[in-house]
C-alpha positions as CSV (number, residue, x, y, z in Angstrom):
1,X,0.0,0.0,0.0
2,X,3.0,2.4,0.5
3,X,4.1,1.9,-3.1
4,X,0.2,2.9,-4.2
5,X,0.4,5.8,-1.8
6,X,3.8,7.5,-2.8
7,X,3.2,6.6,-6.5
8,X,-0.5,8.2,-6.8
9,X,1.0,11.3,-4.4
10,X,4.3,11.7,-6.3
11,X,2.2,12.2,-9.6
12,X,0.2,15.1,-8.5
13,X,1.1,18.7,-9.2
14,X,2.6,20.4,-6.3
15,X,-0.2,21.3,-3.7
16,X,-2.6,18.7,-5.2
17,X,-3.5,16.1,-2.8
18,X,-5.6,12.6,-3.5
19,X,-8.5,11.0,-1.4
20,X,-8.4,7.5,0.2
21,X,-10.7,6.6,-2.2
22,X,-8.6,7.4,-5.3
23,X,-5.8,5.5,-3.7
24,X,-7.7,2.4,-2.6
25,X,-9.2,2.4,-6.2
26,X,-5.4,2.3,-7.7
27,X,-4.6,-0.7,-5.3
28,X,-7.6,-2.6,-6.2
29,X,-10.4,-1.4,-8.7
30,X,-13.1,-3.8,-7.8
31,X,-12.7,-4.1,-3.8
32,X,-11.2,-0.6,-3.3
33,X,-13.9,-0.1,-0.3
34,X,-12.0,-3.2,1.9
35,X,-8.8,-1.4,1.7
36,X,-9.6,1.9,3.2
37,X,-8.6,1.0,6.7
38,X,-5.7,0.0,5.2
39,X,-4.7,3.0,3.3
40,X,-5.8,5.1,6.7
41,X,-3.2,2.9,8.6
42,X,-0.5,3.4,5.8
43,X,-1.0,6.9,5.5
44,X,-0.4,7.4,9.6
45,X,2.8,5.7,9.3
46,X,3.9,7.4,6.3
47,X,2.9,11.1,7.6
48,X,4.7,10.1,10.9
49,X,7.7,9.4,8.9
50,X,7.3,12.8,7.0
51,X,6.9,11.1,3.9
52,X,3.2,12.2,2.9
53,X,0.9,15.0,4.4
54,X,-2.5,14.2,6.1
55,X,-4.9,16.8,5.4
56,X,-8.3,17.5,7.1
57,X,-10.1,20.6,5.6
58,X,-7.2,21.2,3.1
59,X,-4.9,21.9,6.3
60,X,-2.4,19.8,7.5
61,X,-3.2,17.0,10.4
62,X,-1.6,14.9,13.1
63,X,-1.6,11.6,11.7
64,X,-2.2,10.0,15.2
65,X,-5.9,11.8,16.1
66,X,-7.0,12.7,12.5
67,X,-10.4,11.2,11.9
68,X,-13.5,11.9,9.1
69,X,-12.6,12.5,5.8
70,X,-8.6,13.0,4.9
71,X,-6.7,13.6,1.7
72,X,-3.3,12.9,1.0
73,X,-0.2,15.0,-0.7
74,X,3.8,15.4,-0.5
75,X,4.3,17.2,2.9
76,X,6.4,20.6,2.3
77,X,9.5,21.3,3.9
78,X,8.2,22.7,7.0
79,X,5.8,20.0,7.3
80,X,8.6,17.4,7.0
81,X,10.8,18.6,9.0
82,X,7.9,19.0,11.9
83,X,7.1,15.6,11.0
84,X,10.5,14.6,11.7
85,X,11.0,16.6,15.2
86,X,7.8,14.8,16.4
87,X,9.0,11.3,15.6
88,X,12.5,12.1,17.5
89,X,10.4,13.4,20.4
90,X,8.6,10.4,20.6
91,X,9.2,7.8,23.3
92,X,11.3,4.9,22.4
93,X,9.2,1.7,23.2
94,X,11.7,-0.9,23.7
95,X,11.1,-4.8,23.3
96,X,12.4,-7.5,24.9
97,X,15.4,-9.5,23.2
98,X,14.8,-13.1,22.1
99,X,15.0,-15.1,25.4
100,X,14.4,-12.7,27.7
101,X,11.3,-12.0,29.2
């Protein structure tokens, strides 16, 4: 789903952006209306990552508490590096190694 995402956003003309449903319908024409959890999961982790901008309302969102309706472009600049303080300000979540426990 990140290759659909990046491809269909990389595409547009610079401060276009592309619904759920446009992507979802490039993964999978028939059954595009099963995969829009799964574009709305891809898209967090990519707008985390700075890689793609969330919009609600044609503004910018947080990717973690965004809900309704969303569209999807390339983030600008500002918007990736803010995407990119956020994820170093985030707490580091740290897993067990094998054996331990």
């Amino acid at each position: 789903m990140e290759a659909v995402i990046l491809e269909i956003v990389g595409k547009l003309p610079a401060g276009k952006s592309a619904s759920s449903e446009e992507i979802a319908r490039a993964a999978d024409s028939e059954r595009w209306q099963r995969l829009t959890g799964h574009v709305r999961a891809t898209a967090r982790g990519l707008a985390r990552q700075g890689r793609i901008t969330v919009l609600r309302h044609n503004k910018p969102a947080d990717p973690d508490t965004f809900k309704g309706v969303y569209r999807l472009r390339l983030p600008t600049e500002d918007e990736r590096a803010a995407a990119l303080a956020r994820a170093a300000e985030a707490p580091v979540v740290e897993t067990p190694e094998e054996g331990e426990a």
